[in-house]
C-alpha positions as CSV (number, residue, x, y, z in Angstrom):
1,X,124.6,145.2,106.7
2,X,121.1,146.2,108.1
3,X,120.7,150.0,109.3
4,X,121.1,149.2,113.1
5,X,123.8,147.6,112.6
6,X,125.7,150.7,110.1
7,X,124.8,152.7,113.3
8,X,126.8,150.4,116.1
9,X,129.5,150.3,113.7
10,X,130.0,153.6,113.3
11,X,129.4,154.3,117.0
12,X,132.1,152.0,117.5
13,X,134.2,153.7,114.8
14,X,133.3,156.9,117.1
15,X,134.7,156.1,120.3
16,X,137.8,154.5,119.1
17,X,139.2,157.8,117.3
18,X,138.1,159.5,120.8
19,X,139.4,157.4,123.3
20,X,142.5,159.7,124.9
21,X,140.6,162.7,123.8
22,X,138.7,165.2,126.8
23,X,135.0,164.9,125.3
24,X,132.2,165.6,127.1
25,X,131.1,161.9,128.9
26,X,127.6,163.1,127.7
27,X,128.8,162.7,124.0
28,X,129.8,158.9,124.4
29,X,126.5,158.5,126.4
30,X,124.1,159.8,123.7
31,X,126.3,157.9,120.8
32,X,125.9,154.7,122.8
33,X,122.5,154.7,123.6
34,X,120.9,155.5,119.9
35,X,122.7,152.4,119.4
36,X,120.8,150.3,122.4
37,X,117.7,152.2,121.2
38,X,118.1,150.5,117.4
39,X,119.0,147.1,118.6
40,X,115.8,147.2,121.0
41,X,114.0,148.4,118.6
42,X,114.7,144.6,116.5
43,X,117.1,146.2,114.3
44,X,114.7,147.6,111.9
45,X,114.9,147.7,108.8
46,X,113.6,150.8,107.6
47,X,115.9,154.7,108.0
48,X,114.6,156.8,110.4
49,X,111.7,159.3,108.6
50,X,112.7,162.4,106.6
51,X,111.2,165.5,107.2
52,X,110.5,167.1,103.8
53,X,110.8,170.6,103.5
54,X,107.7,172.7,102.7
55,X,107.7,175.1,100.4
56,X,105.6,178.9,101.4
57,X,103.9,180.6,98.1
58,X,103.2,183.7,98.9
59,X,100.3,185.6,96.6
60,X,100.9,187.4,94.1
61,X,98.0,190.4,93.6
62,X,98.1,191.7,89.8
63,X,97.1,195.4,89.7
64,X,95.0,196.4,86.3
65,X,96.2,200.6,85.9
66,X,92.9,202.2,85.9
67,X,92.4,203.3,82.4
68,X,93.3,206.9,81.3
69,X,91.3,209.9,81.8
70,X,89.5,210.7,78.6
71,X,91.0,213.7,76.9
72,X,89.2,217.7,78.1
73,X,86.9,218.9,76.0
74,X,85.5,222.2,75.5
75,X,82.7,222.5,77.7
76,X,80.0,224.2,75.6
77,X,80.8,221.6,73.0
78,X,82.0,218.4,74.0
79,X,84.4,218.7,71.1
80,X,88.3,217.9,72.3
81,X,90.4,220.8,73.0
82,X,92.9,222.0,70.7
83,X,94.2,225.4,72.8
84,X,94.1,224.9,76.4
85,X,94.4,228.7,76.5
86,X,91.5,229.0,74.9
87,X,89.1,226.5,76.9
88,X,90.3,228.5,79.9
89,X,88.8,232.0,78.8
90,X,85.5,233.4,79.6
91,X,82.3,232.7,77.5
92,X,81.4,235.7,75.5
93,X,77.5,236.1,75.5
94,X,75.7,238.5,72.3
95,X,72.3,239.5,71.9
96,X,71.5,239.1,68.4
97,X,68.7,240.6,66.4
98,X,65.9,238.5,65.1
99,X,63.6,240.8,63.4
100,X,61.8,239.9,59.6
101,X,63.5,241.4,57.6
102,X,65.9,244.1,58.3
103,X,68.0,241.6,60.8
104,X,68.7,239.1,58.4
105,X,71.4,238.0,57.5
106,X,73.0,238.2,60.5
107,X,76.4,237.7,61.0
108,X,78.4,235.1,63.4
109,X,76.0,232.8,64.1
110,X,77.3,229.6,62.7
111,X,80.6,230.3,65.1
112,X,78.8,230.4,68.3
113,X,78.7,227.2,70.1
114,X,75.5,227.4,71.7
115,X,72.5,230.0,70.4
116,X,69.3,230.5,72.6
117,X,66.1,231.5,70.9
118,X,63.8,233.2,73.1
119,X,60.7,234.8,72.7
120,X,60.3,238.9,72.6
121,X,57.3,240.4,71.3
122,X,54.2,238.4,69.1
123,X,56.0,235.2,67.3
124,X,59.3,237.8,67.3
125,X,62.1,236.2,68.5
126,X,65.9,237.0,69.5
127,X,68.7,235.4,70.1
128,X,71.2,234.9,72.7
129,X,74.6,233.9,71.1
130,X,77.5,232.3,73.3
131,X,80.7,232.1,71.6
132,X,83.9,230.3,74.0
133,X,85.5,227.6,71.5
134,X,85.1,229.5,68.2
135,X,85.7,233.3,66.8
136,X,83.2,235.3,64.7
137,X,84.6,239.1,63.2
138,X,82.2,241.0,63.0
139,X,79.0,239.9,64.7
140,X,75.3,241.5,64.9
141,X,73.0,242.7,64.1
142,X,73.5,243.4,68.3
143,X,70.2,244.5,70.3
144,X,68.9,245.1,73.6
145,X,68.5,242.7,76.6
146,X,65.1,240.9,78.5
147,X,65.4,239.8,82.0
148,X,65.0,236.3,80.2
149,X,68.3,236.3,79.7
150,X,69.6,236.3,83.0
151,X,68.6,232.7,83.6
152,X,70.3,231.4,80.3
153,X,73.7,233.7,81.1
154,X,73.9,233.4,84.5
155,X,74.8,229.6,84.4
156,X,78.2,230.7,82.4
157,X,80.0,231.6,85.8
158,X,80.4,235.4,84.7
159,X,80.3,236.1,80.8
160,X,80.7,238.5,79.2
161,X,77.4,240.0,78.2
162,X,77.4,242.3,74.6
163,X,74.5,244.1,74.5
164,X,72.8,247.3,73.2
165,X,70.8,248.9,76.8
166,X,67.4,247.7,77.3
167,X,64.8,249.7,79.4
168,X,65.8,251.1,81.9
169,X,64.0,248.9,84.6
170,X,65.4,245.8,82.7
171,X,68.6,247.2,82.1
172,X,69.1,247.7,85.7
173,X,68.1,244.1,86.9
174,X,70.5,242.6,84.3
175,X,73.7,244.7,85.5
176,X,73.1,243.2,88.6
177,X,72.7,239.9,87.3
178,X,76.0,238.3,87.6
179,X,78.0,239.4,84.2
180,X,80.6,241.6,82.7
181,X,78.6,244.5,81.2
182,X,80.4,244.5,77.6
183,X,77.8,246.5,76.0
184,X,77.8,249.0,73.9
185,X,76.4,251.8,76.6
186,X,80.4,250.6,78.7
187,X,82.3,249.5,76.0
188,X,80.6,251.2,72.5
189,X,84.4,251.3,71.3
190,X,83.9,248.1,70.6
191,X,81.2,248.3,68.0
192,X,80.7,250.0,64.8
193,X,77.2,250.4,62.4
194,X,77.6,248.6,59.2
195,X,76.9,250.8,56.4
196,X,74.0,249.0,54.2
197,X,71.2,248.4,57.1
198,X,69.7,250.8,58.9
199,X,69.1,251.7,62.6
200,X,68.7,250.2,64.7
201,X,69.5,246.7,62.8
202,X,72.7,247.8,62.1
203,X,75.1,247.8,65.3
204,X,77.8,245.2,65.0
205,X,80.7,243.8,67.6
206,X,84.1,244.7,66.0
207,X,85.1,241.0,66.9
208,X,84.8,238.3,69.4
209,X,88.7,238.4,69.8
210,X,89.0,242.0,70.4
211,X,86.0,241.7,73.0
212,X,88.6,238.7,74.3
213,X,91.9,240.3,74.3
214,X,90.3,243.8,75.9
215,X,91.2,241.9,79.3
216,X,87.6,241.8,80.7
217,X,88.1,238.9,83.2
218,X,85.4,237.1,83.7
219,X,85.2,233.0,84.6
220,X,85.7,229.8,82.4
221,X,82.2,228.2,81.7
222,X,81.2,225.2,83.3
223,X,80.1,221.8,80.7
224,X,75.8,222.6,79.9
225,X,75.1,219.6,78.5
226,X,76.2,215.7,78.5
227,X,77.4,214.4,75.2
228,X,78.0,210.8,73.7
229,X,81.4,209.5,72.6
230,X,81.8,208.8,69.7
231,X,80.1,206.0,68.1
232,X,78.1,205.7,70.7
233,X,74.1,205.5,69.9
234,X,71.5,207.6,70.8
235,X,69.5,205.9,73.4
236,X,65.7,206.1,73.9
237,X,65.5,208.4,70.7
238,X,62.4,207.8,67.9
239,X,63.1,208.7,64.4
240,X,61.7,211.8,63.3
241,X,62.6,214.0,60.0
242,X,62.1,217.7,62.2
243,X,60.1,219.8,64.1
244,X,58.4,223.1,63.2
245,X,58.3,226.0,65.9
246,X,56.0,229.3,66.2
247,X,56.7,230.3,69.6
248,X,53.3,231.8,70.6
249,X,49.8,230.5,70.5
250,X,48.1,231.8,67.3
251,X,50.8,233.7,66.0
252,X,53.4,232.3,62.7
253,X,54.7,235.3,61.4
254,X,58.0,234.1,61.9
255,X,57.6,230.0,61.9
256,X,61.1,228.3,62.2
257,X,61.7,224.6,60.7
258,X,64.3,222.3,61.2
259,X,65.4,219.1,59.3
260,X,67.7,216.3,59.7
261,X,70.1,216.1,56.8
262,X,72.0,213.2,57.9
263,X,74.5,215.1,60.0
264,X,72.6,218.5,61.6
265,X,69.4,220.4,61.7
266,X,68.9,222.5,58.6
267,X,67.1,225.7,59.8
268,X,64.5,227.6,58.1
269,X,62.8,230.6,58.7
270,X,59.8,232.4,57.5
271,X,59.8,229.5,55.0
272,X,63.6,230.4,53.7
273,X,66.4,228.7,54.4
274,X,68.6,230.4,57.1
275,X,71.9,231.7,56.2
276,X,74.4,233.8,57.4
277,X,76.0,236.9,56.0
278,X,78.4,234.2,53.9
279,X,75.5,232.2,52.7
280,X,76.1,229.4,55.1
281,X,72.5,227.5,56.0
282,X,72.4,227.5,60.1
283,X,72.9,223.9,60.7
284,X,73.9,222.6,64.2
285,X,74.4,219.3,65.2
286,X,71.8,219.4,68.1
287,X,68.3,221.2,68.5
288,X,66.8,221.1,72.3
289,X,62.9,222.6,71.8
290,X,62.7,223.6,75.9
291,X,59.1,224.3,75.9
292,X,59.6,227.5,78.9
293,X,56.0,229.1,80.1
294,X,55.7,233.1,79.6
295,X,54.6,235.2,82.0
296,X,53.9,239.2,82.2
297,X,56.5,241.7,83.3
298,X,56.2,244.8,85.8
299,X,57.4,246.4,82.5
300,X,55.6,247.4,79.7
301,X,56.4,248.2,75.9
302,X,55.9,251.8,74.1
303,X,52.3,250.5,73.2
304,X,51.3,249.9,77.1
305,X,51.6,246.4,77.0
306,X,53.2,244.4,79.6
307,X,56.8,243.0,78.1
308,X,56.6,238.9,79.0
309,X,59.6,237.1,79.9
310,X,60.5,233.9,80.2
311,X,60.1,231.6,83.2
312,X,63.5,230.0,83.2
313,X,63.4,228.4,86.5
314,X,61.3,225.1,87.1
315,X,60.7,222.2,84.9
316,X,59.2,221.4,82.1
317,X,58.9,219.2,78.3
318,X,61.8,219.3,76.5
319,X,62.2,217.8,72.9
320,X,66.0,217.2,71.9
321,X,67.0,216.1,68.3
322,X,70.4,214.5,68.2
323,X,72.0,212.2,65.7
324,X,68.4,212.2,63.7
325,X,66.5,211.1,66.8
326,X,63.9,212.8,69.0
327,X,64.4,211.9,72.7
328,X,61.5,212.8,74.7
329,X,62.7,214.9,78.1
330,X,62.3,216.9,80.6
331,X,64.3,220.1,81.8
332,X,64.6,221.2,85.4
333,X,65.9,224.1,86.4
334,X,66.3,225.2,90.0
335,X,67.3,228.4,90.1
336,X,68.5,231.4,87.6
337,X,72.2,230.3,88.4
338,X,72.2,226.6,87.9
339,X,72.5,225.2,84.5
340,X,69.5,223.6,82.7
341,X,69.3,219.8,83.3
342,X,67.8,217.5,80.3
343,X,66.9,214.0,81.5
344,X,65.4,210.8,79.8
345,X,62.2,208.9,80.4
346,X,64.5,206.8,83.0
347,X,66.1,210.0,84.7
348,X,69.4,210.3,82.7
349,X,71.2,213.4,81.2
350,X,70.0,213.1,77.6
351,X,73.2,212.7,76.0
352,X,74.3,215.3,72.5
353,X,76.2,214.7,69.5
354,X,79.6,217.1,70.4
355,X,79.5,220.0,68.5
356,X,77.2,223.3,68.3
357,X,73.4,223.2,69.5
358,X,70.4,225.8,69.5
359,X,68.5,225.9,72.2
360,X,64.6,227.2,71.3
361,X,62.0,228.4,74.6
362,X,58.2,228.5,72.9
363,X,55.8,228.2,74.9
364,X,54.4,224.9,75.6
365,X,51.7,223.7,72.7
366,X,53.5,225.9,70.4
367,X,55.6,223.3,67.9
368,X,54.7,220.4,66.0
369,X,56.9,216.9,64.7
370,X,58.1,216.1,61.4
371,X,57.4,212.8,60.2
């Protein structure tokens, strides 16, 4: 039976099992006439079209999690923290005597994260030692200040500052500089002489811990310096052995070396190896040579002669010996507050191996490479 004629039939089929029923006269009419619309049509064949359903897809957007922060660090290091408590607390800045020979050994160096060398009198030097991540008991030899040093401490966001006084003009200019005066002339209970030395190399800090736990306040120091992850290389470095240092134009009483030895800077002094009061060679694992201009003071010393300080603020060449590379840089510096940046030959923060570094300010012309 063709398909036209299936639909007559049961149109037929329809109205019989209706007839006698009320329906709706338009029922019967539409039955009847799609069955005079198939026979017109020739009786075709073919069933009416389907209309296939279609199918909507919507989109599906796959989100990547960004990956994890990396873990904090302590900031004059780059090392990760171990005690939150202690990457919170204030950085604890100590002058440290430098004088050939009564100074030496001095004690608590090798626990300071970052040491400044700047020049005092002649090729003299002293340092300025910031402890945060590490403890030293005792430390010292502890002497007086130079308005050098507010542009290295201010940066720390309030230390603590341990000193011994200063001159008076200088002594005034640093109290004001934007630290907490921990010094011996505020706080002398603090300190005590170690028997063995004598005056004035001889004034030590009880402990970096005490100075800590006294309750001082102060403000958690912000990250100096940019430092690789690990196993990542140095980039734009050149392979040098060390550099040799005298400060000041014509004068080497006091000449400081220091050599690779595959994993720091071996430092040497007067042409003997640098240890500390336990007979530990200073070794960090980064040196930054910041070669800082010297200028005369309003002040002078007990002989008449104007005290120099250093120009901290500005720019300058900086050498920096990481990971057994020298990376030729630059340091810019725009005012006593802000820290010290270090950039590449393409304008990048020159990037350190985490752990302790010594920063030395000669003056520019004043240190020569290793091979």
């Amino acid at each position: 039976m063709s398909w036209g004629a299936r639909i007559i039939a049961a149109a037929s089929s329809f109205l019989s099992t209706t007839r006698g029923k009320a329906i709706a006269g338009g029922s019967a009419v539409v039955v009847v006439g799609a069955a005079a619309l198939v026979a017109a049509q020739g009786g075709s064949e073919s069933p009416p079209p389907t209309t296939e359903a279609t199918t909507t897809t919507e989109a599906t957007t796959t989100t990547t999690a960004p990956p994890p922060p990396p873990p904090p660090v302590y900031p004059l290091t780059g090392l990760p923290v171990v005690d939150p408590a202690v990457a919170a607390r204030a950085a604890l800045a100590v002058k440290v005597d430098n004088v050939e020979p009564a100074s030496r050994p001095q004690i608590g160096l090798n626990q300071a994260d970052i040491v400044y060398e700047e020049r005092v009198e002649g090729a003299v030097t002293r340092f300025m030692a910031v402890f945060h991540s590490g403890e030293a008991e005792p430390v010292g030899p502890v002497r007086s200040a130079r308005t050098s040093d507010i542009g290295l401490f201010r940066p720390l966001n309030t230390p603590l500052f341990a000193w011994s006084g200063a001159n008076p003009s200088f002594a005034a200019r640093v109290r004001e500089a934007g630290m907490v005066d921990v010094g011996y002339d505020v706080a002398s209970g603090h300190y005590h002489r170690a028997g063995g030395r004598r005056a004035p190399h001889n004034l030590m800090l009880n402990s970096t811990m005490e100075m800590w736990a006294a309750g001082y306040g102060g403000g958690t120091p912000p990250q100096l310096f940019a430092y690789r992850a690990p196993g990542e290389p140095v980039t734009g470095g050149e392979v040098v052995s060390g550099v040799s240092i005298v400060f000041a134009i014509g004068a080497g009483s006091a000449p400081v070396d220091y050599i690779w030895n595959g994993w720091g800077y071996a430092r040497s002094q007067s042409g003997t190896p640098h240890v500390d009061a336990l007979g530990q060679q200073v070794t960090p694992e980064n040196v930054i040579v910041s070669f800082t201009p010297y200028a005369d003071s309003d002040v002078t010393d007990s002989f008449g002669v104007p005290i120099r300080e250093a120009q901290t603020v500005g720019s300058g060449d900086a050498w920096i010996f990481t990971g057994g590379q020298l990376v030729r840089a630059s340091w810019h510096k725009p005012s006593l507050e802000a820290p010290t940046q270090y950039l590449d030959a393409a304008g990048q923060p020159v990037r350190l191996t985490p752990g302790r570094t010594w920063v030395a300010l000669p003056e520019p012309g004043t240190a020569t490479l290793w091979p």
